[in-house]
C-alpha positions in Angstrom: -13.8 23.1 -0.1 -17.6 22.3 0.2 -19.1 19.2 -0.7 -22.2 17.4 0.4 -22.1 13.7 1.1 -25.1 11.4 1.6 -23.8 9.1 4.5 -26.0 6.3 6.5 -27.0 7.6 9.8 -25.3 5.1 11.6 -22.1 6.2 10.0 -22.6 10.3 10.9 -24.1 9.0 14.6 -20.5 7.5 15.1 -18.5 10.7 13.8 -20.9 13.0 16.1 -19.6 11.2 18.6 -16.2 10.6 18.1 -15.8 14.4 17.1 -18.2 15.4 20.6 -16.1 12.6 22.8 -12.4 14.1 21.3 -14.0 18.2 21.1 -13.4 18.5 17.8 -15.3 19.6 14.8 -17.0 16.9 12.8 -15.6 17.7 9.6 -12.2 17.3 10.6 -12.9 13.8 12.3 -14.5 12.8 8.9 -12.1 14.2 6.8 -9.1 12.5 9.6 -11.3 9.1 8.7 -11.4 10.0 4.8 -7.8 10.4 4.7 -6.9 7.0 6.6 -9.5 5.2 4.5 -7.6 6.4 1.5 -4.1 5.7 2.5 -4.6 2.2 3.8 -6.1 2.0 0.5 -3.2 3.1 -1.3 -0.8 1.0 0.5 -3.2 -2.1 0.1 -2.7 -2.0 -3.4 1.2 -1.1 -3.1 1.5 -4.2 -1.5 -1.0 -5.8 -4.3 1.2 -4.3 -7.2 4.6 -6.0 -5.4 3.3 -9.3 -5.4 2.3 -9.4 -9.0 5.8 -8.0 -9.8 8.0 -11.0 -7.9 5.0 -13.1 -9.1 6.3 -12.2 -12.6 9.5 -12.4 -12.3 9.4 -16.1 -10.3 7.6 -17.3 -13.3 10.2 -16.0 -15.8 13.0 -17.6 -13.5 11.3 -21.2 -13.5 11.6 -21.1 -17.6 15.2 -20.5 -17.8 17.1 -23.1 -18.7 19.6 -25.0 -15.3 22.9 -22.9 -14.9 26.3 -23.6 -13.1 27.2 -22.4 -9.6 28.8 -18.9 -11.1 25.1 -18.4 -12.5 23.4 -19.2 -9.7 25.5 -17.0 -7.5 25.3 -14.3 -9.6 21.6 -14.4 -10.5 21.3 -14.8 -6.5 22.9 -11.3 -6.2 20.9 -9.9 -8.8 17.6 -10.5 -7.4 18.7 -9.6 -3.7 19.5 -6.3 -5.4 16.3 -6.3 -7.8 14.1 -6.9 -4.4 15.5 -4.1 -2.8 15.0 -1.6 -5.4 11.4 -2.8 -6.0 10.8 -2.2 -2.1 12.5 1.3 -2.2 10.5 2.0 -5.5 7.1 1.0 -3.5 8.4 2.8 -0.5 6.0 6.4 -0.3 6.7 7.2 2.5 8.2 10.7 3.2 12.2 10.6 3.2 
């Protein structure tokens, strides 16, 4: 698909190059660079999203009320499990 981008100069100098150095066209260097941008991006805010989430749930666990070693075992177990589903959840890459 065509599109037409107004990029600073330095910025298409460095992809002209990059594209002349590695014999390659310079839209597929740009759109190589687009596509990295993007999924560091992505995964930036994956990692953003997490935090929040065990953020949220730390909080809730510091307002419950003191329990006995059964508890505290159990609850232990449950949050091992709940930190490994959240991971898997955030996980994108291919399988």
């Amino acid at each position: 698909m065509k599109t037409t981008l107004d990029l600073p100069n330095d910025l298409v100098i460095e992809i002209k190059l990059k594209a002349a150095r590695e014999q390659r066209k310079m839209k597929d260097v740009a759109a190589e660079a687009l596509r990295l941008g993007l999924k560091n991006q992505t995964q930036g805010n994956d990692h953003i999203e997490k935090q929040s989430l065990i953020q949220k749930k730390l909080a809730a666990l510091a307002r419950l009320k003191p329990v006995d070693q059964d508890q505290k075992k159990a609850l232990k177990r449950y949050l091992s499990d709940y930190r490994e589903d959240r991971e898997n959840a955030f996980d994108r890459s291919p399988s």
